[in-house]
C-alpha positions in Angstrom: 0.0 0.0 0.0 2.9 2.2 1.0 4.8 2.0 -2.6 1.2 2.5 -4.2 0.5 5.7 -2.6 3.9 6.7 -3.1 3.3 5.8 -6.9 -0.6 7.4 -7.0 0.8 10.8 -6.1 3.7 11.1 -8.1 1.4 10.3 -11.2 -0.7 13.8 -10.0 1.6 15.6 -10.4 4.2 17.1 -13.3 6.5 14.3 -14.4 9.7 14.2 -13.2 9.0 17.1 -10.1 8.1 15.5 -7.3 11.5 13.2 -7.3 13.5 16.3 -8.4 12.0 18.0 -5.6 12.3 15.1 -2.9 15.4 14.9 -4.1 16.1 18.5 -3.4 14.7 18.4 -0.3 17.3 15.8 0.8 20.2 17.5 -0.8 19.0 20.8 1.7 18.5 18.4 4.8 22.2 17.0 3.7 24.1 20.5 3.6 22.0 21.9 6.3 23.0 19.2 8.7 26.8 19.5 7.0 26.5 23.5 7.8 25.6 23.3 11.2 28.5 21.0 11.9 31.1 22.5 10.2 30.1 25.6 12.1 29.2 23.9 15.5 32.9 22.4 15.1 34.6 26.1 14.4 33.0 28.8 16.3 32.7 26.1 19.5 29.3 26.3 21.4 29.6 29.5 22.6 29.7 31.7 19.4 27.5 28.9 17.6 25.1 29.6 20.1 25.4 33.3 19.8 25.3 32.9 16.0 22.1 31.2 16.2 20.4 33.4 19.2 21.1 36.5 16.2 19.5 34.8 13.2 16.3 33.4 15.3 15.9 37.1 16.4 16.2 38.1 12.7 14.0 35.3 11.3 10.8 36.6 13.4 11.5 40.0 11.8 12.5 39.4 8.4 11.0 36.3 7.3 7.1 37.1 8.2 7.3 40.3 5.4 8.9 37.9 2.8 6.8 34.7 3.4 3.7 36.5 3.7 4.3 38.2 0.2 5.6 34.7 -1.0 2.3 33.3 -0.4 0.0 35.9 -2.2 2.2 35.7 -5.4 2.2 32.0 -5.6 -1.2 31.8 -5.2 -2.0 34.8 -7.5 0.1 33.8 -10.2 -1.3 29.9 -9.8 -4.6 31.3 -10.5 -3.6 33.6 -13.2 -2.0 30.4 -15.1 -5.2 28.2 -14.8 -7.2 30.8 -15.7 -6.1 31.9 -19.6 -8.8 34.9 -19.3 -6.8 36.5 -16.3 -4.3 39.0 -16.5 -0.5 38.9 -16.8 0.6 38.8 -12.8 3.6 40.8 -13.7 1.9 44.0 -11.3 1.2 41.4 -8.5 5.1 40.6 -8.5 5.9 44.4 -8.5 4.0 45.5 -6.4 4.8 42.5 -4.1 8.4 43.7 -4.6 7.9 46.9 -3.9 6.2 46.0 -0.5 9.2 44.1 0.9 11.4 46.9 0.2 8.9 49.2 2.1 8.8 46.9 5.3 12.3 46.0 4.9 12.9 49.6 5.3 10.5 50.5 8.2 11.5 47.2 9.9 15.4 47.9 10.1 14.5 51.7 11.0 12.8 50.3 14.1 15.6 47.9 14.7 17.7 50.2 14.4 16.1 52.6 17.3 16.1 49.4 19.4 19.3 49.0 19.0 20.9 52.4 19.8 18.3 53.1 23.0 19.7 49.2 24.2 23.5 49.0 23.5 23.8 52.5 22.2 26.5 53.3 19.6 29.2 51.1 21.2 27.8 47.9 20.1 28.6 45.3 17.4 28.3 47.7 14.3 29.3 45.5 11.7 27.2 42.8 12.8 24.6 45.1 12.8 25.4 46.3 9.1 24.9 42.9 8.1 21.8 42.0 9.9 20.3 44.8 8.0 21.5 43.9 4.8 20.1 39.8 5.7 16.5 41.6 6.5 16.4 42.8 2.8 17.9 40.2 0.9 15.7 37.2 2.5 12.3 38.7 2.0 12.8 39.8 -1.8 14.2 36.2 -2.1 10.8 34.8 -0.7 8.8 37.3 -3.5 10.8 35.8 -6.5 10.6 32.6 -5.0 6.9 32.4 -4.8 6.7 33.9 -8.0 8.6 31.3 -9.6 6.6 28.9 -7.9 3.4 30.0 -9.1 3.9 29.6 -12.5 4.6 25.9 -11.9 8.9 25.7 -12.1 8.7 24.1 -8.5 11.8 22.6 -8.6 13.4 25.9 -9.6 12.1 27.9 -7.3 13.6 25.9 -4.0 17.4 26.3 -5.8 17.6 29.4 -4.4 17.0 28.3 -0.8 17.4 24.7 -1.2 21.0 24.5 -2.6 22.1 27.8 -3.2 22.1 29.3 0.4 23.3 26.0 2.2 25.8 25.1 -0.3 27.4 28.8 -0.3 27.6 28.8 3.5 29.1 25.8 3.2 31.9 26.2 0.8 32.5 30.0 2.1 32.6 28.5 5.8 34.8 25.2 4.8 37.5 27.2 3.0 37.8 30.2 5.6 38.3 27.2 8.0 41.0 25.6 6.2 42.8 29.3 5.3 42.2 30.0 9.5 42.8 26.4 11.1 44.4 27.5 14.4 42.0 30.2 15.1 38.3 29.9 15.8 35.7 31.5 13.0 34.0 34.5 14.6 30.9 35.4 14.9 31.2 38.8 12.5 32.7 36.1 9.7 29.6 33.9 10.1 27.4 36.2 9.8 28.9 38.2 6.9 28.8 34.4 5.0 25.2 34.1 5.6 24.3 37.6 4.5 26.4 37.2 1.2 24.5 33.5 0.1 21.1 35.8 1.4 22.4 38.5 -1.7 23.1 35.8 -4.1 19.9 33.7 -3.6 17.2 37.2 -3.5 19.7 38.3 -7.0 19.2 34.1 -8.5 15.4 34.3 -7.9 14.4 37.4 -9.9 16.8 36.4 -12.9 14.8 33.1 -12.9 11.5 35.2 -12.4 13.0 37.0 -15.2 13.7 34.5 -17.7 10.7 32.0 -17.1 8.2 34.1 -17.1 8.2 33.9 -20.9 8.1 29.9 -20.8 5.1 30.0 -18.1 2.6 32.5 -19.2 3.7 32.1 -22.9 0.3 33.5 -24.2 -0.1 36.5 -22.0 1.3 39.9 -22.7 2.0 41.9 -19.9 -0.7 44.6 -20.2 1.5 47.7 -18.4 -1.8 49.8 -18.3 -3.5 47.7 -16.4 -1.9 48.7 -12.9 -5.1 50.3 -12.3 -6.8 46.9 -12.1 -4.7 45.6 -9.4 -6.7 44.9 -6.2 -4.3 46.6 -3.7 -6.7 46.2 -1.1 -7.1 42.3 -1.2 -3.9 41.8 -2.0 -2.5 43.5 1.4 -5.2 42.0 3.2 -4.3 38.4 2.1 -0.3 39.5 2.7 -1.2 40.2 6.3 -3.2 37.3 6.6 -0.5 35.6 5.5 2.1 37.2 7.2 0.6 36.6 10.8 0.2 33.0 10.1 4.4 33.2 9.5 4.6 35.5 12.0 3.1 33.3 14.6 5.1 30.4 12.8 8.5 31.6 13.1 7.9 32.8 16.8 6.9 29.1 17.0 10.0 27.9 15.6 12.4 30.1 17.2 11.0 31.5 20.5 12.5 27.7 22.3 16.7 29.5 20.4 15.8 32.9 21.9 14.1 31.8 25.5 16.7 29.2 26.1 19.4 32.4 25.1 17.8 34.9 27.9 17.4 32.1 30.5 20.3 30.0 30.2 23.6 30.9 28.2 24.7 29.8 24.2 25.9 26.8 25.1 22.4 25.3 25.6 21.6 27.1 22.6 23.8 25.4 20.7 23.1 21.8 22.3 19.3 22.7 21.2 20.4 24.0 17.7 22.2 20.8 16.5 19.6 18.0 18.1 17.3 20.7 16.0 19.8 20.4 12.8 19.2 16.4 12.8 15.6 16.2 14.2 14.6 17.9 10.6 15.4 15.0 9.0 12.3 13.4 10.7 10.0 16.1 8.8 11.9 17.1 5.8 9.4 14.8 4.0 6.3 16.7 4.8 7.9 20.0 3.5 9.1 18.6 0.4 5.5 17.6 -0.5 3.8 20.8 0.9 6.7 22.2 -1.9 5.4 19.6 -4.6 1.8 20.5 -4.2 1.2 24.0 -3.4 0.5 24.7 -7.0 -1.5 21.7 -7.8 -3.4 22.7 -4.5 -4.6 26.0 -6.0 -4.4 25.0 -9.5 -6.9 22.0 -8.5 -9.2 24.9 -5.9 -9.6 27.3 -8.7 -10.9 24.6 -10.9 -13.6 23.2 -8.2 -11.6 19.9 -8.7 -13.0 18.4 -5.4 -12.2 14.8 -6.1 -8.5 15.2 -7.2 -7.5 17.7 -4.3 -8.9 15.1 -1.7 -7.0 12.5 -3.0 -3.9 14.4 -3.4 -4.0 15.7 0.0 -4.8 11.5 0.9 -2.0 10.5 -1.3 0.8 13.5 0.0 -0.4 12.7 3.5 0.5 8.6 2.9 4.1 9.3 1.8 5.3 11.8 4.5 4.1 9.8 7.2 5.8 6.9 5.5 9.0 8.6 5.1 8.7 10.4 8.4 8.4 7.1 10.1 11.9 5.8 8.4 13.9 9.0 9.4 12.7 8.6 13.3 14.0 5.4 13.9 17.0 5.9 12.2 17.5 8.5 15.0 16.0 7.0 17.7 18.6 4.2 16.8 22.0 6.4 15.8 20.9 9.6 16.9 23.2 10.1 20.0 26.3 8.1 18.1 25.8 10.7 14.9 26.3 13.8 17.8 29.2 12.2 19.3 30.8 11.6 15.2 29.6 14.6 13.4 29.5 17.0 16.6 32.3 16.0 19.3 31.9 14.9 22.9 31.2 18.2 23.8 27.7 18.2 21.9 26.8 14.9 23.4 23.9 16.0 25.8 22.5 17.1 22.7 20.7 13.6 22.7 17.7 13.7 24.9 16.2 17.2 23.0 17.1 15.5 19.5 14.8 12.4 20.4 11.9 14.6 22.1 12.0 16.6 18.9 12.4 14.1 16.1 8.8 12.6 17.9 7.3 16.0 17.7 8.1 16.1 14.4 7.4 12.8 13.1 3.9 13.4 14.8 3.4 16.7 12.8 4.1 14.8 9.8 1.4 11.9 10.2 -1.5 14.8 10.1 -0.4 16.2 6.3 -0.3 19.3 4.5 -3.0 20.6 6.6 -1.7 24.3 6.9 -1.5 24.3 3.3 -4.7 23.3 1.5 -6.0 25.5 4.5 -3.9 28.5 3.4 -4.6 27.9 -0.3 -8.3 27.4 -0.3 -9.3 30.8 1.2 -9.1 29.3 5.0 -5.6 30.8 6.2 -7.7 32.3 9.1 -7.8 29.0 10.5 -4.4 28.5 10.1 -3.6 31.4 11.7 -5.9 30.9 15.0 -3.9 27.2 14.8 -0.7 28.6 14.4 -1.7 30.8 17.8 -2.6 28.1 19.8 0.4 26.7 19.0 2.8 29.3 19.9 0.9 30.3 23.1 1.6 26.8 23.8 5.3 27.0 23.0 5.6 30.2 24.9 3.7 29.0 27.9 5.6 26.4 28.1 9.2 27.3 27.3 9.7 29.3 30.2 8.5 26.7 32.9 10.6 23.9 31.6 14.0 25.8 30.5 14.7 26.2 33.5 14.3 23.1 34.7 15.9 20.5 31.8 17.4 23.4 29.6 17.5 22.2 26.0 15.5 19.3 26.6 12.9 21.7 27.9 13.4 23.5 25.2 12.3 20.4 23.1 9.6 19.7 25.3 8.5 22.4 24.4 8.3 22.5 21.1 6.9 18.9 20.7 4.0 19.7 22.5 3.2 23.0 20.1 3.5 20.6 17.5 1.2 18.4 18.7 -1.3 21.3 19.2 -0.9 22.6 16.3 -1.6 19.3 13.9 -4.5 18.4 15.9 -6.3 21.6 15.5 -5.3 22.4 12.1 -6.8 18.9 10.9 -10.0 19.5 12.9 -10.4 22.7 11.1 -9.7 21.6 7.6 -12.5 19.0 8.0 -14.7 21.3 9.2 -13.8 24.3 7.2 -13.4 22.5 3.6 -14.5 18.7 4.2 -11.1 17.6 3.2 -9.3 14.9 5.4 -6.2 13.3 5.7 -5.2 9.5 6.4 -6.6 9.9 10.0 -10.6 9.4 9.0 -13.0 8.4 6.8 -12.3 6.9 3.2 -12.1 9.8 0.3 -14.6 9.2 -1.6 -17.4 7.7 1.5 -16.6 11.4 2.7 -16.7 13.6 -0.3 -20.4 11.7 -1.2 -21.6 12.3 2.6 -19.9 15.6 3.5 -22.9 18.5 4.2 -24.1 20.9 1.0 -22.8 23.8 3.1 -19.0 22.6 3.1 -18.8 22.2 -0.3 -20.2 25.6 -0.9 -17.2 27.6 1.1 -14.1 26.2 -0.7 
């Protein structure tokens, strides 16, 4: 049943993507995992700590403006490809540009304030420098990204975060090491790196937006006088609909790096950030197929193809469980001996929050794309209120246990978000849509019995 489903959902979708992509996915996983070592191994757990507290501060700023916007082009430029009586989305992507640079800009203004009323003019100005220049790249990378994606070149559009960013860091990083061998990398060098691959994957993404857009919207002129037509209005609306729901998101995914950095020191930081660095392998599967599918899923919406979405969603859910389930075990069995190998003694207590996370994650995984067919089926509201609960939860939570078991709280804590957030998520998407996942009724006993009224709001 397992290589069936497997088989059933790469025939729904583009030939030859869904591998490329998986493939991709693993390739990211691969030089993530290789990064974090390499850096883990240089800086030592102090600066790698302090390298990570800076970029999970950044990420909630930065990454809710781009993401957000990333979401509204994919899915307005999806629609404007299955539809051949829509217009060219070339003023969705400029304006979407346009509105990253604004944020960018008001964001790093207010950072900026922050910084001078907190550590005043004496503090780290180069790292500061390069924060700001981080804040602008990432989100216009998200925007061409999305774009890209939209039009249906999934694999290309993950090159740019997939391989381009993890790869660069890891080539820049590797050959500074060898050129500085006796002398630890610090933290201004590591974050100048990780700014420059941020420059080169925003300036890969709009060449590719550039050249493909030709090749996916072959019979659509771009209609420059139709700026007028552009629904500014919705479009913000849906951006900060969007945005909250990665808002909330991000402070999920990185309140555990910057709670652990105020109540303990960089050291548990670091423990947390490489169990972290492995525990993705146990839900890199679920992303790659919410990457594969979140064309097809609006593609499929925008046609009223009911029947097809329901058993994509079915089939997508099937295969990152499946997968899911073979990453845990591996590191349930050689999680701790892969720390001690790839990380040194020193990172050995990393192995208790690696195990509580790779469960949490593997959990998330067996509920399916449920925060994405909400998101792209008009229903991100109900992602969002999810997304809340979750990170209450995580907040809540993080500060009674971190002080207690330190990373592993840390871990605990981020589990049970996880577990809060999949269960409500798939409760709303089968109330909200009548779609389900593996966990309930059979496809197509559900779609024939499902209530008038649910059919009616997708």
């Amino acid at each position: 049943m397992a290589s069936a489903a497997i088989l059933s959902l790469l025939q729904k979708l583009r030939a030859g993507s869904a591998s490329k992509v998986f493939g991709l996915s693993v390739a990211n996983a691969v030089f993530g995992l290789a990064t974090a070592t390499l850096l883990a191994r240089v800086m030592g757990p102090y600066n790698f700590g302090s390298y990570n507290f800076l970029l999970a501060v950044l990420a909630i700023v930065s990454f809710p403006i781009g993401t957000g916007l990333r979401q509204v082009v994919l899915r307005e430029t999806a629609y404007a490809v299955a539809r051949p009586d829509a217009l060219h989305p070339y003023h969705t992507w400029l304006w979407a540009y346009r509105t990253a640079a604004l944020l960018c800009v008001v964001a790093a203004a207010i950072g900026i304030a922050w910084a001078a009323m907190t550590v005043g003019i004496t503090g780290n100005i180069t790292v500061g420098i390069l924060l700001i220049v981080i804040l602008f790249a990432v989100p216009l990378m998200h925007v061409g990204v999305g774009s890209v994606q939209g039009m249906g070149f999934v694999v290309t559009s993950q090159i740019p975060e997939y391989l381009i960013r993890p790869i660069g860091i890891l080539v820049i990083m590797g050959a500074i090491a060898l050129v500085n061998a006796t002398r630890p990398l610090t933290l201004e060098t590591a974050i100048a790196v990780y700014a420059v691959t941020c420059v080169i994957g925003a300036g890969a993404a709009l060449w590719w937006l550039r050249t493909l857009s030709a090749k996916g919207l072959p019979d659509r002129p771009i209609d420059r006088s139709a700026a007028g037509a552009l629904n500014r209005r919705a479009l913000v609306t849906a951006a900060v609909s969007f945005g909250m729901i990665q808002s909330v998101q991000l402070i999920m995914d990185n309140v555990d790096t910057v709670m652990l950095g105020l109540l303990t020191s960089p050291t548990q930081i670091a423990h947390y950030r490489v169990a972290s660095a492995i525990a993705t392998l146990a839900s890199f599967a679920i992303i790659a197929v919410n990457t594969v599918i979140s064309s097809e899923i609006a593609r499929l919406h925008a046609l009223g193809a009911r029947d097809e979405l329901q058993k994509l969603i079915h089939m997508s859910t099937r295969v990152s469980a499946l997968i899911s389930f073979a990453s845990l075990i591996a590191i349930l069995v050689g999680g701790h001996l892969a720390l001690l190998i790839l990380f040194g003694a020193e990172y050995g207590a990393a192995a208790v929050p690696l195990y509580i996370l790779a469960l949490g994650r593997f959990f998330a995984s067996c509920f399916g794309p449920v925060a994405t067919v909400l998101s792209l089926t008009g229903h991100e509201r109900m992602t969002l209120a999810g997304l809340c609960a979750s990170a209450l939860c995580n907040v809540v939570l993080n500060p009674l246990l971190i002080p207690h078991f330190g990373a592993a709280g840390a871990a605990m804590a981020s589990a049970s978000s996880l577990m809060v957030w999949s269960i409500f998520l798939w409760v709303s998407l089968r109330r909200s849509t009548g779609f389900t996942t593996m966990f309930g009724p059979s496809t197509r006993n559900w779609l024939k019995n499902r209530p008038a009224s649910l059919g009616d709001r997708v």
